[in-house]
PDB file of N, CA, C and O in Angstrom, chain B, residues numbered from 101:
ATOM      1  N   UNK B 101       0.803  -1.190   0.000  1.00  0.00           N
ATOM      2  CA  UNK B 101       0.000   0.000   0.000  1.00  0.00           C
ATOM      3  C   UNK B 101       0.859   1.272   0.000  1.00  0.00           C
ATOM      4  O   UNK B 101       0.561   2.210  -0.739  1.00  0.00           O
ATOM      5  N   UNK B 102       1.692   1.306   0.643  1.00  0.00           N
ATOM      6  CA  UNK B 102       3.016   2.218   1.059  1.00  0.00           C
ATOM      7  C   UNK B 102       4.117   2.035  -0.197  1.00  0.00           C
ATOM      8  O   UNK B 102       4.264   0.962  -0.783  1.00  0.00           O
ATOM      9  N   UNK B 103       4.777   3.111  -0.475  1.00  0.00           N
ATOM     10  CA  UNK B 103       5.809   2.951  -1.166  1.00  0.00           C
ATOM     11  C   UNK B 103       7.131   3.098   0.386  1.00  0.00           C
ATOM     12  O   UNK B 103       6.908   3.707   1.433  1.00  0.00           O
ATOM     13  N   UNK B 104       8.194   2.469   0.093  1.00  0.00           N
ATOM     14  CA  UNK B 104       9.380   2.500   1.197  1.00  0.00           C
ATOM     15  C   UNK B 104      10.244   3.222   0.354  1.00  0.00           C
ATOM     16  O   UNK B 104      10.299   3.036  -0.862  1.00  0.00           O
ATOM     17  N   UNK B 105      10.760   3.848   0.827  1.00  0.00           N
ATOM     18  CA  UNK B 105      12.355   4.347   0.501  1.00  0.00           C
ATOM     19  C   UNK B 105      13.499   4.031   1.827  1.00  0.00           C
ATOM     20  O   UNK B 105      13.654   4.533   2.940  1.00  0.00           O
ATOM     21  N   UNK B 106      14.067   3.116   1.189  1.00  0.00           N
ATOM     22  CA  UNK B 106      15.188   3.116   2.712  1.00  0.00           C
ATOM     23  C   UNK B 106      16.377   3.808   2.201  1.00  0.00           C
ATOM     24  O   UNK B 106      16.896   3.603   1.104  1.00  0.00           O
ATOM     25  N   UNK B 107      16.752   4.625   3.071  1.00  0.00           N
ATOM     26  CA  UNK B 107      17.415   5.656   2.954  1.00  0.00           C
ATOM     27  C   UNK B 107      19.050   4.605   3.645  1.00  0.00           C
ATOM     28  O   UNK B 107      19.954   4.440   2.826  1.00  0.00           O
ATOM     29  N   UNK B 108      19.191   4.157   4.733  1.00  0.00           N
ATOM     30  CA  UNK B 108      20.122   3.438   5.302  1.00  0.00           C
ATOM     31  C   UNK B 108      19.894   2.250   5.258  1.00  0.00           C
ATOM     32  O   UNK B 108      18.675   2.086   5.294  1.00  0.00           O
ATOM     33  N   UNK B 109      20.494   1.211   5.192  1.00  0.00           N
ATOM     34  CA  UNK B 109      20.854   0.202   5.626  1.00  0.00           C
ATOM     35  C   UNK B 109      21.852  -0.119   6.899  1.00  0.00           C
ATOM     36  O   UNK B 109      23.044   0.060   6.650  1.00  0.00           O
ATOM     37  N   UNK B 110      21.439  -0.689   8.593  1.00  0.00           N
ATOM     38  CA  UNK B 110      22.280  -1.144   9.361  1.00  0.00           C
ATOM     39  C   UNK B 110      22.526  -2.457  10.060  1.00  0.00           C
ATOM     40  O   UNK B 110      21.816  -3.060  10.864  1.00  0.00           O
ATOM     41  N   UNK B 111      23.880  -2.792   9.482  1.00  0.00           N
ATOM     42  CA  UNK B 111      23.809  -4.088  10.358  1.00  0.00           C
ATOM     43  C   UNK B 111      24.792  -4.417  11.351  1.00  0.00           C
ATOM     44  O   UNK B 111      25.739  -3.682  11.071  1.00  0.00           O
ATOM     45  N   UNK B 112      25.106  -5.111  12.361  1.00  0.00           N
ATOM     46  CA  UNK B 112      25.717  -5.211  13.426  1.00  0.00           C
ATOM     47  C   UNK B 112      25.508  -7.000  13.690  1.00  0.00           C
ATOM     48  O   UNK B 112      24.743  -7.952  13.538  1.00  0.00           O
ATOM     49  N   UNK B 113      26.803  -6.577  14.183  1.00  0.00           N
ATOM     50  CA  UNK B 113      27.513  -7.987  14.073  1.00  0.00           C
ATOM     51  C   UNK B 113      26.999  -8.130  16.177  1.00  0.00           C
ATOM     52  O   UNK B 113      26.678  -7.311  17.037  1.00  0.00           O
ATOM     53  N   UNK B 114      27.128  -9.085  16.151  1.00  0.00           N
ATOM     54  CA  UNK B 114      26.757  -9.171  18.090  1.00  0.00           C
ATOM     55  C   UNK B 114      27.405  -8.174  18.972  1.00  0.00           C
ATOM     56  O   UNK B 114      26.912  -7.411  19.803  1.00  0.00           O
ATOM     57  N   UNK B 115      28.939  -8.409  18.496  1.00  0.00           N
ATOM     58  CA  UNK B 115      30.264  -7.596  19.105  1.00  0.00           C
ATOM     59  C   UNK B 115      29.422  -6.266  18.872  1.00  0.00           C
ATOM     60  O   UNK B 115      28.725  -6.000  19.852  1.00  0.00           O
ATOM     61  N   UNK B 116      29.336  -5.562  18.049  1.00  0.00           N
ATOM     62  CA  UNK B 116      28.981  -4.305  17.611  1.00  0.00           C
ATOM     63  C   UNK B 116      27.862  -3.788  18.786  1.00  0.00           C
ATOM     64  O   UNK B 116      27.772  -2.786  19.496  1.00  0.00           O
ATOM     65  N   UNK B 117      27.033  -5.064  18.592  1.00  0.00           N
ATOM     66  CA  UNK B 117      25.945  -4.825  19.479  1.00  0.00           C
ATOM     67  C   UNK B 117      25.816  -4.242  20.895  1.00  0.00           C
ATOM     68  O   UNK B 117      25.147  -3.358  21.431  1.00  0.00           O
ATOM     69  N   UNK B 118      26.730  -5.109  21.254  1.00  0.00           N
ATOM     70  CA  UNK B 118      27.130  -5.212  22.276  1.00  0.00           C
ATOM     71  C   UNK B 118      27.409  -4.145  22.928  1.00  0.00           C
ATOM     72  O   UNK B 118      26.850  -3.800  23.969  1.00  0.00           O
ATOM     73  N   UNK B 119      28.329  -3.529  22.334  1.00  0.00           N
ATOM     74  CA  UNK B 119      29.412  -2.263  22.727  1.00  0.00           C
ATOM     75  C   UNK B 119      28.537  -1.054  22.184  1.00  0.00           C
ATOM     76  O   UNK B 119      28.698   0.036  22.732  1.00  0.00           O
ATOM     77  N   UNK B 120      27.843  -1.141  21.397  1.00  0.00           N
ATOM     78  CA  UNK B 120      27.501   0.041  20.330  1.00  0.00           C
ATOM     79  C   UNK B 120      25.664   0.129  21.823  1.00  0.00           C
ATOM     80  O   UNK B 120      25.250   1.255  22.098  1.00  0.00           O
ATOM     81  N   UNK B 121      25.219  -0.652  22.231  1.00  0.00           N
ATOM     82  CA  UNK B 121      23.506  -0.881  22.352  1.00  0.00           C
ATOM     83  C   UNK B 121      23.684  -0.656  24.279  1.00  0.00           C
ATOM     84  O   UNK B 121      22.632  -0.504  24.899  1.00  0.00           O
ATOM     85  N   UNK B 122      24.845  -0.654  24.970  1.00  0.00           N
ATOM     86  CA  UNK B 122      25.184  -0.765  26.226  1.00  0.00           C
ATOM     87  C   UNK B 122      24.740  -1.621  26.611  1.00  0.00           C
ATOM     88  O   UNK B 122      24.702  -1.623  27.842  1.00  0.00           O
ATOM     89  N   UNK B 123      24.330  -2.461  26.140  1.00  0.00           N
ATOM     90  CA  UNK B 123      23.010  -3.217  26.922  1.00  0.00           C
ATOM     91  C   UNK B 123      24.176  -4.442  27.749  1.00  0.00           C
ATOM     92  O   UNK B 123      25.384  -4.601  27.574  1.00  0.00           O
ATOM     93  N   UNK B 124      23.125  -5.217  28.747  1.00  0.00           N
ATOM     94  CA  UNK B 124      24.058  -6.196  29.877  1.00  0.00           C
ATOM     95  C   UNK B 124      24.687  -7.105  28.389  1.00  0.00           C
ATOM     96  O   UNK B 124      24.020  -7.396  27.396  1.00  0.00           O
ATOM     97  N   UNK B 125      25.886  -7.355  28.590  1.00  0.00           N
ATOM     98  CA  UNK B 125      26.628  -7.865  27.716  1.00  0.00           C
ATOM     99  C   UNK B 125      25.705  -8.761  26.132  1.00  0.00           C
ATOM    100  O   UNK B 125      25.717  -9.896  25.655  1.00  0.00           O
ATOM    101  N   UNK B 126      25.194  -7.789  25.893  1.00  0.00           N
ATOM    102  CA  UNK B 126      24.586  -7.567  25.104  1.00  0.00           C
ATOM    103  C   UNK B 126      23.738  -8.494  24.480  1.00  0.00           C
ATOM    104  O   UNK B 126      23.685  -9.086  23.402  1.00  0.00           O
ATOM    105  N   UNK B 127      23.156  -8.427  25.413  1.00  0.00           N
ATOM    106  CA  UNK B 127      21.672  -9.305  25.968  1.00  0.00           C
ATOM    107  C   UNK B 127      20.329  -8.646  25.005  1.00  0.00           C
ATOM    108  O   UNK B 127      20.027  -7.458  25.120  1.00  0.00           O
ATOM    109  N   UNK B 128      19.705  -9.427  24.212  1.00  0.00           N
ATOM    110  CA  UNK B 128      18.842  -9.208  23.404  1.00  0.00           C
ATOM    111  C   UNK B 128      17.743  -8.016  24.171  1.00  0.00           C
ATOM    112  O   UNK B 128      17.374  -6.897  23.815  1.00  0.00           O
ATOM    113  N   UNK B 129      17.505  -8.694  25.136  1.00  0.00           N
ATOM    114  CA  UNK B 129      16.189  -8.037  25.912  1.00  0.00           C
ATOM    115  C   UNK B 129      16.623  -6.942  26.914  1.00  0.00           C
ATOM    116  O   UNK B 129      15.741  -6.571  27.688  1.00  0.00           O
ATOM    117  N   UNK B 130      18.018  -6.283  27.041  1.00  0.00           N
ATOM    118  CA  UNK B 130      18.205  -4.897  27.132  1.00  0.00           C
ATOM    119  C   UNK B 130      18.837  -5.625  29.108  1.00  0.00           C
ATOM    120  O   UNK B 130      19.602  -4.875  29.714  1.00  0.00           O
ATOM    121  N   UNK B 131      18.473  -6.812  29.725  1.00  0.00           N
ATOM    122  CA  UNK B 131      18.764  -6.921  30.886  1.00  0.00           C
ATOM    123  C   UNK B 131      19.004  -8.769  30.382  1.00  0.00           C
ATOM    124  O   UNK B 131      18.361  -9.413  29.552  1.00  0.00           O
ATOM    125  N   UNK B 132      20.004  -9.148  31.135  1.00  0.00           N
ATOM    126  CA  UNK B 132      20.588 -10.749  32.067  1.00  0.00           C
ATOM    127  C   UNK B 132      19.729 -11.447  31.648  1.00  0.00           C
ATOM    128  O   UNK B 132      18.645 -10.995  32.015  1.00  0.00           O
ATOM    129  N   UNK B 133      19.578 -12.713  30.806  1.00  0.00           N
ATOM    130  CA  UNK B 133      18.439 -13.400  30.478  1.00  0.00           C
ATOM    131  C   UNK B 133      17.465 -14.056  32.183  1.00  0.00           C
ATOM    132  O   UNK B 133      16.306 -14.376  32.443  1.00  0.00           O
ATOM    133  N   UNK B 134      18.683 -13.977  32.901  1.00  0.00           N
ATOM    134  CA  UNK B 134      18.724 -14.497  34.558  1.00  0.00           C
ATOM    135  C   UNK B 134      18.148 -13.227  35.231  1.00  0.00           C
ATOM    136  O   UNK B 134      18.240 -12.953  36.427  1.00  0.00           O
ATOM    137  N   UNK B 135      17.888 -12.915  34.818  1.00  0.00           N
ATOM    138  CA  UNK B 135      17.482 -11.425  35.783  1.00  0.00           C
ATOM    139  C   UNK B 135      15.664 -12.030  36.359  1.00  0.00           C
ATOM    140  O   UNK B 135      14.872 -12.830  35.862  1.00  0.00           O
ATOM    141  N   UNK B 136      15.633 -11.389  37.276  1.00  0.00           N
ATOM    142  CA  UNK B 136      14.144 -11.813  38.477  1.00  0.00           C
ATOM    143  C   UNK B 136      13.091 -10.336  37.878  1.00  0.00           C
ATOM    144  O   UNK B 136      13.393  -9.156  37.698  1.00  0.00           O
ATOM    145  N   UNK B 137      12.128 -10.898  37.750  1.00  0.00           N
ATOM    146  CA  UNK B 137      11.249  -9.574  37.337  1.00  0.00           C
ATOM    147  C   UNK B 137      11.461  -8.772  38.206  1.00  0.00           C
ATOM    148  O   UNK B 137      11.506  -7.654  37.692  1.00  0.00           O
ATOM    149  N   UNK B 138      11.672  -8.723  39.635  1.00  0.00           N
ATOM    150  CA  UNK B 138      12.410  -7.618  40.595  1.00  0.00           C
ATOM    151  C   UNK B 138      13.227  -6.492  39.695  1.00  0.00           C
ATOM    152  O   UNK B 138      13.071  -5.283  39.865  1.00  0.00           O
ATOM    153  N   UNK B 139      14.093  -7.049  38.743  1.00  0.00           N
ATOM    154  CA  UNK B 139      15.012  -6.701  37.738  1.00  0.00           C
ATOM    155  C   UNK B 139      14.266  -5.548  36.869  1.00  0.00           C
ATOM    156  O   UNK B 139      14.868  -4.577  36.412  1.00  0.00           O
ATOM    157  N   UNK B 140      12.559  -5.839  36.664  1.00  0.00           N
ATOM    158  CA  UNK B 140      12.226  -4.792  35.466  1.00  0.00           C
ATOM    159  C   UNK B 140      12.092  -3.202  35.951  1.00  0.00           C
ATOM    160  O   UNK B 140      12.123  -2.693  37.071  1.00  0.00           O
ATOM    161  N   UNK B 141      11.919  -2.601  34.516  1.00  0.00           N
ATOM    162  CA  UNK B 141      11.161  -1.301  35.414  1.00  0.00           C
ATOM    163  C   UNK B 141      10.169  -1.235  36.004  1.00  0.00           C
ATOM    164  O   UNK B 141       9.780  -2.379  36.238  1.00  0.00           O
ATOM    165  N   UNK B 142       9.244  -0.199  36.553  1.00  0.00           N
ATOM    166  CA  UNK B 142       8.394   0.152  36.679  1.00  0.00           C
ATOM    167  C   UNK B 142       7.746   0.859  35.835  1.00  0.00           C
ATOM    168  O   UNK B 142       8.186   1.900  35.347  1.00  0.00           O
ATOM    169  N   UNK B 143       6.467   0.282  35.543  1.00  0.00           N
ATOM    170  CA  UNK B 143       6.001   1.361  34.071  1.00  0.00           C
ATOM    171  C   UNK B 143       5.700   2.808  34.946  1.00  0.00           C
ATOM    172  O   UNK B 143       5.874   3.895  34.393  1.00  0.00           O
ATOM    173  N   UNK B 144       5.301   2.725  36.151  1.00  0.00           N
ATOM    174  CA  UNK B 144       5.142   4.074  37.182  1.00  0.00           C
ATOM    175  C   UNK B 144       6.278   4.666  37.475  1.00  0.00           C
ATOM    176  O   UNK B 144       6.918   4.332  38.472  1.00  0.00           O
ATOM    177  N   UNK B 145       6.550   5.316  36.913  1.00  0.00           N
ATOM    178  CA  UNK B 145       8.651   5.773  37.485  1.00  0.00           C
ATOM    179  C   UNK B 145       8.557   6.559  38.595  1.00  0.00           C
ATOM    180  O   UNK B 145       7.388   6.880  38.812  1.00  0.00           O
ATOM    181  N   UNK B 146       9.539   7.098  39.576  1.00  0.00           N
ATOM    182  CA  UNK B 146       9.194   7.728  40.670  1.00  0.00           C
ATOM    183  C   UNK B 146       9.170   9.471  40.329  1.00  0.00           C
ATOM    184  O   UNK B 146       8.847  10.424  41.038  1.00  0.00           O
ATOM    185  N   UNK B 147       9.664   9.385  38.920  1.00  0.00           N
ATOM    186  CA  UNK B 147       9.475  10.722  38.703  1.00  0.00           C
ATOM    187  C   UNK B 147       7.999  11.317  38.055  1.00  0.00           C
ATOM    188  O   UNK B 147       7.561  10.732  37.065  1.00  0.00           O
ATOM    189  N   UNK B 148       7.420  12.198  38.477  1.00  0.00           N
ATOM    190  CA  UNK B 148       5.829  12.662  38.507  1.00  0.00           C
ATOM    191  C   UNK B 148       5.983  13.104  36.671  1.00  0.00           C
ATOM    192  O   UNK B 148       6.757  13.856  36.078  1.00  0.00           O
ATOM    193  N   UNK B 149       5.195  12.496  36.350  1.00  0.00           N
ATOM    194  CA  UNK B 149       4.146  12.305  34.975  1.00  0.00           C
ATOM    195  C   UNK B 149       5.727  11.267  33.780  1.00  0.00           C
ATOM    196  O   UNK B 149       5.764  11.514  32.574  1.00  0.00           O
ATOM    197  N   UNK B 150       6.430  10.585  34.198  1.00  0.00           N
ATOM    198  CA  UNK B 150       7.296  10.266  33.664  1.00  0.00           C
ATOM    199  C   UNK B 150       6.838   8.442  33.714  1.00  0.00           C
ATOM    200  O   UNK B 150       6.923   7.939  34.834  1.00  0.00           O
ATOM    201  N   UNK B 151       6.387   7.529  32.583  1.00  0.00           N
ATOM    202  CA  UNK B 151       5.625   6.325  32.366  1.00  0.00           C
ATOM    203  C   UNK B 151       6.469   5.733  31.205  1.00  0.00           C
ATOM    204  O   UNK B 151       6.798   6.227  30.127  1.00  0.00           O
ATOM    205  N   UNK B 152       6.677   4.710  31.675  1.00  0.00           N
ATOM    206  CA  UNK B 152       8.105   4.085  30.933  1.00  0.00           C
ATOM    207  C   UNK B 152       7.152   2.493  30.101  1.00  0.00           C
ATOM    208  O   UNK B 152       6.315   1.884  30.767  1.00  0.00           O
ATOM    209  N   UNK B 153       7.376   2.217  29.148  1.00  0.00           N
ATOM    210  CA  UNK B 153       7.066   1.080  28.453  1.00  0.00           C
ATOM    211  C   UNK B 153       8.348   0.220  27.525  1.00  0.00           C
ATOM    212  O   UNK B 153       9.413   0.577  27.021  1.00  0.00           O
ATOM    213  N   UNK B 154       7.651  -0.990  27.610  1.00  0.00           N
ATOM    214  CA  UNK B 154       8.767  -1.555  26.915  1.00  0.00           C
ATOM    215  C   UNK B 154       9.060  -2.726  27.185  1.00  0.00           C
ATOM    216  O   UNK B 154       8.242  -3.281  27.918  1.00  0.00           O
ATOM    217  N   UNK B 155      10.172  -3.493  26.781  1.00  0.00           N
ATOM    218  CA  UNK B 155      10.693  -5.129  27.141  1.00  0.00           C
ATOM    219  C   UNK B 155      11.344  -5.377  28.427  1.00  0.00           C
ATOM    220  O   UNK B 155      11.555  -6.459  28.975  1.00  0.00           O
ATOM    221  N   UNK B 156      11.667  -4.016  28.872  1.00  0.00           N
ATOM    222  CA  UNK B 156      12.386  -4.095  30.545  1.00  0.00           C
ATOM    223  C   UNK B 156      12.129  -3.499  31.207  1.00  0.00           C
ATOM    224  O   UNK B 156      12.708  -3.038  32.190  1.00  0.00           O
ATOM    225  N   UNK B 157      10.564  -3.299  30.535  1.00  0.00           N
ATOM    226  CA  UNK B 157       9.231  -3.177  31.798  1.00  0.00           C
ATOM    227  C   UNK B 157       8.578  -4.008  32.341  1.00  0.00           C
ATOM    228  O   UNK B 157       8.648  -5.115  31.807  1.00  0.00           O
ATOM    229  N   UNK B 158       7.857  -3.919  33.340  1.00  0.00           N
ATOM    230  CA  UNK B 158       6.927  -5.140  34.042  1.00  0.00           C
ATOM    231  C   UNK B 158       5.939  -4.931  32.792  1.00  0.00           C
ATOM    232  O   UNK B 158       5.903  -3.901  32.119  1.00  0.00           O
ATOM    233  N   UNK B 159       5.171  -6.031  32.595  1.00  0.00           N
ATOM    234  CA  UNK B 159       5.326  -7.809  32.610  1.00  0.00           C
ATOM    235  C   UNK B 159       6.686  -8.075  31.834  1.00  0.00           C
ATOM    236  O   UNK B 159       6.570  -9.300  31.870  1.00  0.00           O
ATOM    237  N   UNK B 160       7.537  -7.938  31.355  1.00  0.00           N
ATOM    238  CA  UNK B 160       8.702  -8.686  31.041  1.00  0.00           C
ATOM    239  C   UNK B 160       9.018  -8.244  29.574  1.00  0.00           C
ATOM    240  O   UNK B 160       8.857  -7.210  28.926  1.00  0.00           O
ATOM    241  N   UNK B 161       9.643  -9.735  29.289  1.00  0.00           N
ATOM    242  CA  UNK B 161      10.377  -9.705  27.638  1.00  0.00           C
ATOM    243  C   UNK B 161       9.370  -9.800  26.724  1.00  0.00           C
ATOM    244  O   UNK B 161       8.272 -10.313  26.943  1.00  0.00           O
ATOM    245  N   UNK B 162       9.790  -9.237  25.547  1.00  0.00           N
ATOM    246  CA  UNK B 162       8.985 -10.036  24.209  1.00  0.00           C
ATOM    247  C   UNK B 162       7.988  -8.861  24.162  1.00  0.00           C
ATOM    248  O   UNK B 162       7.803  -7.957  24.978  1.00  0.00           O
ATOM    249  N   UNK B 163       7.250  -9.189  22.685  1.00  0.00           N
ATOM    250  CA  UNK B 163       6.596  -8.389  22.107  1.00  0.00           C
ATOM    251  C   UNK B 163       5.184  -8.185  22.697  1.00  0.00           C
ATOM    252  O   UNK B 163       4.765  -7.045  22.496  1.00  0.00           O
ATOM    253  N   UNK B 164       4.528  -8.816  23.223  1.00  0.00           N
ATOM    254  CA  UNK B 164       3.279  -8.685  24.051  1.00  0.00           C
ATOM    255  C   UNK B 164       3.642  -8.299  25.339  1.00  0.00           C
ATOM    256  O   UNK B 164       2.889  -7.677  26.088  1.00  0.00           O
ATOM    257  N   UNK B 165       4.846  -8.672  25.634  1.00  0.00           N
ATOM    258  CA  UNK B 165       4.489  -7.669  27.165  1.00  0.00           C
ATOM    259  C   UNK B 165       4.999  -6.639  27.138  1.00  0.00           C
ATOM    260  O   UNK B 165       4.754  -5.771  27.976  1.00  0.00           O
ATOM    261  N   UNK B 166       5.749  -6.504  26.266  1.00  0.00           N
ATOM    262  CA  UNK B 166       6.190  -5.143  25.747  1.00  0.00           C
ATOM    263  C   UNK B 166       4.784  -4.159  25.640  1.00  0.00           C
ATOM    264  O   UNK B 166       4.662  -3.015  26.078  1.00  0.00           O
ATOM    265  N   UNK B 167       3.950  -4.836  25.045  1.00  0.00           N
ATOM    266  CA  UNK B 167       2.948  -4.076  24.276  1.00  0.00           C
ATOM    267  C   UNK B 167       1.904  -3.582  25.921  1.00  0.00           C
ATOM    268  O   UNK B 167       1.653  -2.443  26.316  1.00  0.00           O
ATOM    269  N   UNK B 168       1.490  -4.960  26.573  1.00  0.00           N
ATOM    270  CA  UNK B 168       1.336  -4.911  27.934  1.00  0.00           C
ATOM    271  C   UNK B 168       1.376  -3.697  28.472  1.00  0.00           C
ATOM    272  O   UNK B 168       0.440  -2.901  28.552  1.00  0.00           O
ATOM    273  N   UNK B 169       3.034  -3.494  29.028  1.00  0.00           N
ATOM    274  CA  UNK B 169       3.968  -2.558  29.590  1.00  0.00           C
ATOM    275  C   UNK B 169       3.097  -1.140  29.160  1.00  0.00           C
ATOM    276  O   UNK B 169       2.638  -0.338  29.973  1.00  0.00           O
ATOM    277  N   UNK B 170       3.012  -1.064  27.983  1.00  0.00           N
ATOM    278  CA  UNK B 170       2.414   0.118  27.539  1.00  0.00           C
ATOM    279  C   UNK B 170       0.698   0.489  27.858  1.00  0.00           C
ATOM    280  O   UNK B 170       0.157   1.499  28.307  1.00  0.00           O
ATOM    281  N   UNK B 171       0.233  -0.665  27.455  1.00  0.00           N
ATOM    282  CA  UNK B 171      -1.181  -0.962  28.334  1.00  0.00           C
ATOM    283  C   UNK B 171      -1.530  -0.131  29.729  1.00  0.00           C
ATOM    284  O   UNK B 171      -2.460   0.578  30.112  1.00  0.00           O
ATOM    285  N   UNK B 172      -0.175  -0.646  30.322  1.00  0.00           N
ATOM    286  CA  UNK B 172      -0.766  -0.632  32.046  1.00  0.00           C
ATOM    287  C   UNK B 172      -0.271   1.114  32.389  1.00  0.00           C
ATOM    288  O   UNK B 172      -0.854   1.714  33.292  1.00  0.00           O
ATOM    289  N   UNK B 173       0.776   1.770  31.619  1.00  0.00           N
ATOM    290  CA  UNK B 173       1.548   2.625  31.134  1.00  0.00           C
ATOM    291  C   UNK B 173       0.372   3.964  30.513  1.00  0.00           C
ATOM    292  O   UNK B 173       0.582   5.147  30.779  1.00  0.00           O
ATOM    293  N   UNK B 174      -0.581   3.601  29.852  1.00  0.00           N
ATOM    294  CA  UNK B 174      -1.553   4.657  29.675  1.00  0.00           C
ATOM    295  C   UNK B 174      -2.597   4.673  30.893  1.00  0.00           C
ATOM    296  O   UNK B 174      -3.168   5.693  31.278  1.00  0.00           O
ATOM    297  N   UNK B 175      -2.771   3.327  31.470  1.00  0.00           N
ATOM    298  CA  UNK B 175      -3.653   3.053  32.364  1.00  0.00           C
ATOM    299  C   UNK B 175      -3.751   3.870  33.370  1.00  0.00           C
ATOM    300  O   UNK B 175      -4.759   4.419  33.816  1.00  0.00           O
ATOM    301  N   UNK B 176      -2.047   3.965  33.910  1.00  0.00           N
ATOM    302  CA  UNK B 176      -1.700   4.585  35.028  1.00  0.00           C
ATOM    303  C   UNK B 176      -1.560   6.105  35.008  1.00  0.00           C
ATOM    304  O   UNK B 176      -1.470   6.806  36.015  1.00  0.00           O
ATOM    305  N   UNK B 177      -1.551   6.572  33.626  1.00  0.00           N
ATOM    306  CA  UNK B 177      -1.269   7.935  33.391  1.00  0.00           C
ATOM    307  C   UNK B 177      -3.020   8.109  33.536  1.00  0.00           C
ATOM    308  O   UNK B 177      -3.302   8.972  34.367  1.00  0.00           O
ATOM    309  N   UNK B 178      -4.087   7.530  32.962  1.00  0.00           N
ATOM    310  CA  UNK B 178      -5.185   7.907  33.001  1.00  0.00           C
ATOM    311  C   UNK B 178      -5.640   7.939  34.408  1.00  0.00           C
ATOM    312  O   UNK B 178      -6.584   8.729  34.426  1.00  0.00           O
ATOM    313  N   UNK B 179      -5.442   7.484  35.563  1.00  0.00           N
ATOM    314  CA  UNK B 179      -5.461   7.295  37.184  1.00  0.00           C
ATOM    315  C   UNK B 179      -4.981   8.311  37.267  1.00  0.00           C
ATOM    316  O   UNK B 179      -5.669   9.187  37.792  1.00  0.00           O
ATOM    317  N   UNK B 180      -3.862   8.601  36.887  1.00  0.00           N
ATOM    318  CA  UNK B 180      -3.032   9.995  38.027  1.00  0.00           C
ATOM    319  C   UNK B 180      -4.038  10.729  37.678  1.00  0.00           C
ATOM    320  O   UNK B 180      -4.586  11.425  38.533  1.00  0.00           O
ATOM    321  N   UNK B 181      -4.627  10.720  35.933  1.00  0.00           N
ATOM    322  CA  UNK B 181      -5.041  12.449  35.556  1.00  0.00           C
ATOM    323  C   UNK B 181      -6.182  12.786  36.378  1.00  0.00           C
ATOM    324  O   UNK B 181      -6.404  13.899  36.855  1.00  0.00           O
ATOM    325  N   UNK B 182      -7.176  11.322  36.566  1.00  0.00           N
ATOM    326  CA  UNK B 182      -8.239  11.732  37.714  1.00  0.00           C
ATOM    327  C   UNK B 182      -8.141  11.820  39.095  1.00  0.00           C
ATOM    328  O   UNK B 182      -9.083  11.812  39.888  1.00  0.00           O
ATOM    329  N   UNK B 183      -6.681  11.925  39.405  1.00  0.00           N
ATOM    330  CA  UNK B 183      -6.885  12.103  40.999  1.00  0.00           C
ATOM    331  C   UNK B 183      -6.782  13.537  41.180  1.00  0.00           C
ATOM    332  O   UNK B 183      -6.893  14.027  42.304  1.00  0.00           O
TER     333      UNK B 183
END
């Protein structure tokens, strides 16, 4: 339906990844595959109107809780706005 123009092409080798993404030794999901959900964020951050989403947010890894994360992430912004 869309026409694309890709303007760049990037690819990265693991090493690259690694070093280039900071991530825990460059761990797909941004944290320790060993890490305890204790480990995630909080989609509620302690800083006021600041709502974090994502894969190393609570509920966890992967693309649905990612999506989740964001879920609970508008949820909570819609709570604060009515208090």
């Amino acid at each position: 339906m869309h026409e694309i123009d890709i303007a760049v092409y990037r690819i990265l080798s693991q090493k690259e990844f690694q070093n280039g993404a900071h991530l825990y030794a460059g761990a797909l999901y941004g944290l320790s595959p060993l890490a305890s959900p204790a480990a995630l964020f909080k989609y509620r951050s302690p800083i006021r109107a600041l709502y974090q989403a994502g894969q190393t947010t609570w509920p966890g890894f992967g693309i649905a809780s990612a999506g989740m994360s964001g879920v609970m992430a508008a949820e909570a912004l819609v709570q604060d706005e009515v208090r």
